[in-house]
Rosetta silent file (secondary structure, phi, psi, omega in degrees, C-alpha in Angstrom):
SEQUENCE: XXXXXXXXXXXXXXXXXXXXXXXXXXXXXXXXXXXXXXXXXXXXXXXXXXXXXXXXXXXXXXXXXXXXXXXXXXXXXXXXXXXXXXXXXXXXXXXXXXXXXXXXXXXXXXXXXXXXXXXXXXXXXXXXXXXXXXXXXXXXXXXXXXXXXXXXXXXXXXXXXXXXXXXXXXXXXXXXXXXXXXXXXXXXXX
SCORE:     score description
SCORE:     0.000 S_00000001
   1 L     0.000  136.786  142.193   16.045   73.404  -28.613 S_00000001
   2 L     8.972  131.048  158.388   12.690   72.387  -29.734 S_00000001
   3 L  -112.429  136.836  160.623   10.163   74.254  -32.182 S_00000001
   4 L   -17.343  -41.913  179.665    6.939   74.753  -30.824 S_00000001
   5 L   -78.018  -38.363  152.397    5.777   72.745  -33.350 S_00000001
   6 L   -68.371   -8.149 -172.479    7.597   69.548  -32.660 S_00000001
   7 L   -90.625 -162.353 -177.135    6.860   69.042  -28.986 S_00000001
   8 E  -160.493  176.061 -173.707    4.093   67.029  -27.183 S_00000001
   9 E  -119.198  154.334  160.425    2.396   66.710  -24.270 S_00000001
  10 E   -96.828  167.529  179.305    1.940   63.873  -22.046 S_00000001
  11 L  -130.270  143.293  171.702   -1.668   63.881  -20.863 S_00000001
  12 E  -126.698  155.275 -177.702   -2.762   62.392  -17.648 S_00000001
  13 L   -70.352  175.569   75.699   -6.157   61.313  -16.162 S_00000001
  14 L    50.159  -71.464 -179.035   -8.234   63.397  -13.426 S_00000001
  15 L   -54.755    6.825 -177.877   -6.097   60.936  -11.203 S_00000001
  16 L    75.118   12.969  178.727   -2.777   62.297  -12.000 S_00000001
  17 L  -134.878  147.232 -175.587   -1.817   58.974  -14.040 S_00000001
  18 E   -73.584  152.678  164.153   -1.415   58.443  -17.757 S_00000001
  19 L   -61.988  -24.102  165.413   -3.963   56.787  -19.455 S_00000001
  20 L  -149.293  172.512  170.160   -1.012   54.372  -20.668 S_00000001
  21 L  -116.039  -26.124 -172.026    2.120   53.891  -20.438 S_00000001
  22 L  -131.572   79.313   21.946    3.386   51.224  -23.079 S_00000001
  23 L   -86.049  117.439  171.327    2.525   53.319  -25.893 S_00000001
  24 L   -38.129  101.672 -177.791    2.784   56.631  -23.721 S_00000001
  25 L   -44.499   68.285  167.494   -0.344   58.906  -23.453 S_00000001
  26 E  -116.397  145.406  179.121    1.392   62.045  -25.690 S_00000001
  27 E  -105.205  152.575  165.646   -0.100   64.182  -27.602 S_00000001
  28 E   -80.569  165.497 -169.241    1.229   67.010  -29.948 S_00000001
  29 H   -68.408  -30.303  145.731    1.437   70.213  -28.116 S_00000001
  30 H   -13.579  -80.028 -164.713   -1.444   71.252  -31.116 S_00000001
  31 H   -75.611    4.912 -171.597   -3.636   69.218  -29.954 S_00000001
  32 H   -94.255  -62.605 -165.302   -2.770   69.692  -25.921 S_00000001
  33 H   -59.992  -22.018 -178.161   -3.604   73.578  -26.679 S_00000001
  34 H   -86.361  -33.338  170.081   -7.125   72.574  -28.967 S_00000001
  35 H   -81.213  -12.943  178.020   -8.085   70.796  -25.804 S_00000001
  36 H   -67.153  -44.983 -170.425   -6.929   73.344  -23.583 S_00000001
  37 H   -84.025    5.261  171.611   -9.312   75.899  -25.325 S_00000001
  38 L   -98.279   25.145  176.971  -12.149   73.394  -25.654 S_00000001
  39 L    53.531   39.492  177.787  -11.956   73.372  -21.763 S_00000001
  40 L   -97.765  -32.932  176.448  -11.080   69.717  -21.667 S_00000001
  41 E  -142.517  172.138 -169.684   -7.946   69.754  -20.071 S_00000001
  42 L  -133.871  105.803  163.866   -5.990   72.126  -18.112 S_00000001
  43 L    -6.409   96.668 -167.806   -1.843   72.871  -18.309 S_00000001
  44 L   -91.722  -75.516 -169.651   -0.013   71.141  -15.399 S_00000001
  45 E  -138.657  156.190 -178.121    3.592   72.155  -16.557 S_00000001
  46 E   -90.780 -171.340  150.062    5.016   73.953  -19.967 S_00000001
  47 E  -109.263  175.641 -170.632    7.892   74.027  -22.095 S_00000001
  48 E   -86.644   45.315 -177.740   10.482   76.943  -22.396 S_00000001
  49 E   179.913  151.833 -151.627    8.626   78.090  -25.751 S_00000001
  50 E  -118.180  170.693  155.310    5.606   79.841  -27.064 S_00000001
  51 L  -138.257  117.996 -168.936    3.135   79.893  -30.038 S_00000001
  52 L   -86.345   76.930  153.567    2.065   82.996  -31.312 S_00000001
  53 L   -42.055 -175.437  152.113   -0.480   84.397  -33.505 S_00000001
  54 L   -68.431  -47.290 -171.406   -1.490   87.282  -34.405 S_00000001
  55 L  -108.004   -5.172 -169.040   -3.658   88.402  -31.583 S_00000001
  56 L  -122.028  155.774 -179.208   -2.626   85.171  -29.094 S_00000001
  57 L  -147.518  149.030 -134.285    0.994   84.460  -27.742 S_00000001
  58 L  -167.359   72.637  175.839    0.271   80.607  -26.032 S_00000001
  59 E   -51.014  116.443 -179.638    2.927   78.948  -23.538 S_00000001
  60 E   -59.144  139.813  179.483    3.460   75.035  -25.189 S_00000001
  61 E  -110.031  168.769 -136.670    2.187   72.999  -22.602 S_00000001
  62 E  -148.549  -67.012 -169.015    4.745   70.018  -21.517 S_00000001
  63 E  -133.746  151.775 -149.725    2.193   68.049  -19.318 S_00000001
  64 L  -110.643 -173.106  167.913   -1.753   68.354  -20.013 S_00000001
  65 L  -153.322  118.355  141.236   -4.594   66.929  -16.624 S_00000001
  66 E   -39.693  124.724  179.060   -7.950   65.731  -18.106 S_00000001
  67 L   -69.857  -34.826  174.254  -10.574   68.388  -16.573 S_00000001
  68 L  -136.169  155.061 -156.087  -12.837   64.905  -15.879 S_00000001
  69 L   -62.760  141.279  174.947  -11.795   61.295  -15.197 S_00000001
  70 L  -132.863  108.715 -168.273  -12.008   58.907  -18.321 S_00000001
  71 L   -51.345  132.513  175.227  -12.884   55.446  -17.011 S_00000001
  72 L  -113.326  150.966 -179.662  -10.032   53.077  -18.233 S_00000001
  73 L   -46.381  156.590 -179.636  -11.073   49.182  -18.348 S_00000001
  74 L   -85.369  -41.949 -158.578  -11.078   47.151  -15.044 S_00000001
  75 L  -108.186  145.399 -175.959   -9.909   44.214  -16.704 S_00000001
  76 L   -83.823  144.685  148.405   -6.338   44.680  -19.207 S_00000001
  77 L   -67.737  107.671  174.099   -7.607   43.574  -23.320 S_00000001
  78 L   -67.857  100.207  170.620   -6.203   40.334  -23.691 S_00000001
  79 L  -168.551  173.390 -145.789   -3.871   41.034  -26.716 S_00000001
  80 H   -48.949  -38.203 -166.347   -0.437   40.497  -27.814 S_00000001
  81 H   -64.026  -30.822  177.558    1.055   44.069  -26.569 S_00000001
  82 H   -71.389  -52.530  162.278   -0.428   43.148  -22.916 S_00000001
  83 H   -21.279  -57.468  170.665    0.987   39.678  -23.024 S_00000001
  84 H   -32.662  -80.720 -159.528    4.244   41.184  -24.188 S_00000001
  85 H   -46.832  -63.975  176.382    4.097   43.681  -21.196 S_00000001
  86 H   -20.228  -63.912  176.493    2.822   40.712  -18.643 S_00000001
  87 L  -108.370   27.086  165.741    6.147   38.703  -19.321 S_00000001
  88 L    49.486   28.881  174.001    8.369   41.727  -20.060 S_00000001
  89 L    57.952   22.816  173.727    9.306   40.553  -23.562 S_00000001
  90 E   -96.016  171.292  174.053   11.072   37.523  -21.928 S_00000001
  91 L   -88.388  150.822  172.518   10.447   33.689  -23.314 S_00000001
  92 L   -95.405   -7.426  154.030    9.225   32.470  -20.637 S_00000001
  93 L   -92.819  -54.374  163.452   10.798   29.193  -20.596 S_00000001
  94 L   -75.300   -7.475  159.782   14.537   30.139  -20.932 S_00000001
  95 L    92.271  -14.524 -177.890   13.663   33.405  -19.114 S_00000001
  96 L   -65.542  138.821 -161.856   15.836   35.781  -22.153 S_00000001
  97 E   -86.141  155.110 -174.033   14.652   39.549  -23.015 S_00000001
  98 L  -149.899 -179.799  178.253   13.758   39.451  -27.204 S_00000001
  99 L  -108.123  159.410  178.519   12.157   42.276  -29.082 S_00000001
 100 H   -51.233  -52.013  175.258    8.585   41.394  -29.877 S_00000001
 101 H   -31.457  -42.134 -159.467    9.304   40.079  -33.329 S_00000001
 102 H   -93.982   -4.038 -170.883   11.120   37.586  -31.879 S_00000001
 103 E  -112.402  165.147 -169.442    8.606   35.990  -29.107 S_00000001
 104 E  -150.306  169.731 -175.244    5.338   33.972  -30.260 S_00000001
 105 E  -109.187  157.538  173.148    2.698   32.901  -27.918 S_00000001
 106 L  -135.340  155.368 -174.347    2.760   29.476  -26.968 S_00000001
 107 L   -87.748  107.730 -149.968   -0.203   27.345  -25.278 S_00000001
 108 L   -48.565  -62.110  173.550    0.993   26.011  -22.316 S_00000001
 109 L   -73.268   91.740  171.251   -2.076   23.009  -22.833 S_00000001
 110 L   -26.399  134.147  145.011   -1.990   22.791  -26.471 S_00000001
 111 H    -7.686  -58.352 -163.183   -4.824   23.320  -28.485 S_00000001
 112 H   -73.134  -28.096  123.788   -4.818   20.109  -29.713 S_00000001
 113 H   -71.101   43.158  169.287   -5.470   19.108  -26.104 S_00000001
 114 L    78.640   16.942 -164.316   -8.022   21.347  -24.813 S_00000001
 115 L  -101.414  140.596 -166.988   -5.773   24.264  -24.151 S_00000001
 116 L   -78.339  179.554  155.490   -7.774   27.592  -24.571 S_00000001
 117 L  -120.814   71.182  134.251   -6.291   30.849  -25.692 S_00000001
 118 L   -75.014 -179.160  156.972   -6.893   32.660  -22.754 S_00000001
 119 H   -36.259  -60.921 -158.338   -5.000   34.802  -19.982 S_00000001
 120 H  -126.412   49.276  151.244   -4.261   31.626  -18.222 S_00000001
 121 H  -167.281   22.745 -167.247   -2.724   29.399  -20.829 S_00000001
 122 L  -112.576  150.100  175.860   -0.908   31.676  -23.077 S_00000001
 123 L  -150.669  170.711  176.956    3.001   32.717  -22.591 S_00000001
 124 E  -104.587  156.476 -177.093    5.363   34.378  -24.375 S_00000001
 125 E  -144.087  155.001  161.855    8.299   31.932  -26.052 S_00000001
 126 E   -92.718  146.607 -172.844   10.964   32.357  -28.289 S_00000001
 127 L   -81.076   27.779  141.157   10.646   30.288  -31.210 S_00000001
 128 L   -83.012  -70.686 -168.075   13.359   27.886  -30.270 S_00000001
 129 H   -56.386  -13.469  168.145   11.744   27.124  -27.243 S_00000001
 130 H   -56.375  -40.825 -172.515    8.134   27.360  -29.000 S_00000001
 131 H   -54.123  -57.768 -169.209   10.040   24.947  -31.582 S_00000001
 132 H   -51.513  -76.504 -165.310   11.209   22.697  -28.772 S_00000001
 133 H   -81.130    2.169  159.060    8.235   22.177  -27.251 S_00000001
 134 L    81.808 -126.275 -179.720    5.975   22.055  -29.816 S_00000001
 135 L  -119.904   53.983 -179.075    2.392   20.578  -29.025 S_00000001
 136 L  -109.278  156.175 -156.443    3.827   18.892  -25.936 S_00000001
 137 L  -113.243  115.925 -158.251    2.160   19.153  -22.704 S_00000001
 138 L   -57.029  141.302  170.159    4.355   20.797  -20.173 S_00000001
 139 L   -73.597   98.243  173.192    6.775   19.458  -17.560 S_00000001
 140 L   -63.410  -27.899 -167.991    6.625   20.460  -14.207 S_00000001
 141 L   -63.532  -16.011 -139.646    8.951   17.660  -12.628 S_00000001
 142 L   -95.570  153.600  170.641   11.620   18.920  -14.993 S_00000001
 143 L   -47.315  142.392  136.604   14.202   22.205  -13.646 S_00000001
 144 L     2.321  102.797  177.493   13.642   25.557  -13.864 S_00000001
 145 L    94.601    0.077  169.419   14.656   26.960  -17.351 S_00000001
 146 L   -95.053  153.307 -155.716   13.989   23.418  -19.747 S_00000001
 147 L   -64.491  -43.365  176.274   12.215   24.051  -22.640 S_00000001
 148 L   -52.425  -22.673 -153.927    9.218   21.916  -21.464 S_00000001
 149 L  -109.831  101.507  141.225    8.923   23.856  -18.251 S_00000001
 150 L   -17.157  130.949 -174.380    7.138   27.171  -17.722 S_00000001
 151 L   -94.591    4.087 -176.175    9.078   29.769  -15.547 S_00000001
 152 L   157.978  150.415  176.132    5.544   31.051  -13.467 S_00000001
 153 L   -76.398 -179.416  161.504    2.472   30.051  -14.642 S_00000001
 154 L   -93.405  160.241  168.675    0.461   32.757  -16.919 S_00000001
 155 L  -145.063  160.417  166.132   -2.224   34.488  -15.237 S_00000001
 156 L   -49.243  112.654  149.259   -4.651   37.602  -15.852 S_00000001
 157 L   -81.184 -178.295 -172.148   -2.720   40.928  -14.769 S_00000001
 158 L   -76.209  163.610  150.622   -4.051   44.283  -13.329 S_00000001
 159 H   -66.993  -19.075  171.511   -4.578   47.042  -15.397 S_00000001
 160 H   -42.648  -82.518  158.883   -2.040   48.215  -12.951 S_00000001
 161 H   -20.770  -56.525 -172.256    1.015   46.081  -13.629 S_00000001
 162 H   -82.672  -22.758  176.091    0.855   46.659  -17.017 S_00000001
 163 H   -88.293    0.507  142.266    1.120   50.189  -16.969 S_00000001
 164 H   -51.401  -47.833  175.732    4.099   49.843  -14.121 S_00000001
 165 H   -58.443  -54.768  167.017    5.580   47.208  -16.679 S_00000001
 166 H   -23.926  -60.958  165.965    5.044   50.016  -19.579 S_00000001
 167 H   -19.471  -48.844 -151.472    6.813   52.118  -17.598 S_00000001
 168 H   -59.999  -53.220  178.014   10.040   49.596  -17.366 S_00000001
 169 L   -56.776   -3.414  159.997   10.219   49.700  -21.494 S_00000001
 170 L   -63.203  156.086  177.038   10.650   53.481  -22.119 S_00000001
 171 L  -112.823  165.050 -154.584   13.510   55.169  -23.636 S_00000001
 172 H   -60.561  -23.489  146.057   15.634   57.277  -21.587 S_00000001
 173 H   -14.650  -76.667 -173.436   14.706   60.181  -23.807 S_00000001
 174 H   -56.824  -39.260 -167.800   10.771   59.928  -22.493 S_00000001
 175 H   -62.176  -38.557 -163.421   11.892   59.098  -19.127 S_00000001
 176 H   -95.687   15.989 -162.235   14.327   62.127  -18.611 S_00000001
 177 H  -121.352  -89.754 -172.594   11.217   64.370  -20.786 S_00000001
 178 H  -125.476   37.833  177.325    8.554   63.269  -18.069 S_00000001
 179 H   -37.336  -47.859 -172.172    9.576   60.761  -15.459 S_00000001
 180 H   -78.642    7.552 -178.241    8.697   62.624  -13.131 S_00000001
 181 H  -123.988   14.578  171.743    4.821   62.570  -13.551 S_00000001
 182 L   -96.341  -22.389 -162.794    5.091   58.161  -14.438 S_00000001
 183 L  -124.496   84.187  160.468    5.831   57.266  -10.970 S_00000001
 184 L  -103.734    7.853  163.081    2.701   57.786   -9.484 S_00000001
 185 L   -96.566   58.317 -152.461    2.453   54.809   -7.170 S_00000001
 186 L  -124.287  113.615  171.632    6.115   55.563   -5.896 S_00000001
 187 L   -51.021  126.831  176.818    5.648   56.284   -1.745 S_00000001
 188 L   -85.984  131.074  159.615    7.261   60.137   -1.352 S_00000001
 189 L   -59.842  153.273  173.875    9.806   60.392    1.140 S_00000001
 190 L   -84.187    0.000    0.000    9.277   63.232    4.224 S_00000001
């Protein structure tokens, strides 16, 4: 079991959704319990273990609910960990899952040739295929899976997506901890 002192909380929005997912919105159970008594948030579900004082005895809270809604961006922050999420840590020309270390962004429309570093010219590659294609301008005519050739174009995702795609990238630990308050767009059976 646990010590009081080691656990955490996840925290969720107003809405009943974490504020992320890919790093997970946890807290330590400290700091779940400093917001509980600054009336910020309110105790959804515990753990099986207390913290005592002298004069206070304090059920560890397990999952926290922001008492008011904290606007999250409309638009995802165009950076690497949303990119990452966006193509699921595969290169996107040979389609294979890497660990982040191992993927690089590549421009579909080079630089060198007017291509921006935006949302909708950036992918993730493994650095053979970044190697392969270089500063080359991509092939569409060519098959599915050739180094020249994009697998889906890139585009802007939701703020949505990426925290379903966070989701995908958890370890079974977190999942089997609080799984059961991550799938909140999941239709409930009757």
């Amino acid at each position: 079991m646990f010590s009081p002192t080691t656990l955490r909380a996840l925290v969720l929005n107003a809405d009943g959704r974490p504020i992320s997912t890919y790093p997970l919105s946890i807290i330590s159970a400290q700091a779940a319990i400093t917001a509980l008594f600054r009336d910020r948030v309110f105790v959804v579900e515990e753990w099986d273990a207390v913290l005592r004082s002298p004069s206070v005895e304090i059920r560890v809270p397990k999952v926290v609910m922001l008492r008011h809604f904290a606007p999250t961006a409309s638009a995802p922050k165009f950076c690497r960990r949303s990119l990452l999420l966006r193509d699921h840590y595969e290169c996107q020309y040979c389609g294979q899952r890497f660990d982040a270390s191992e993927l690089t962004f590549d421009h579909v429309i080079p630089r060198e040739k007017g291509g921006k570093t935006e949302w909708t010219n950036i992918l993730m590659a493994c650095v053979s295929c970044n190697t392969a294609k270089r500063n080359s301008m991509p092939r569409y005519s060519e098959r599915k899976g050739h180094p020249l050739r994009p697998l889906k174009p890139p585009r802007q995702p939701t703020t949505a997506e990426l925290l379903r795609a966070g989701l995908e990238f958890l370890d079974a630990e977190t999942k089997s901890t609080w799984g059961s308050w991550l799938y909140y767009d999941v239709e409930l059976l009757p």
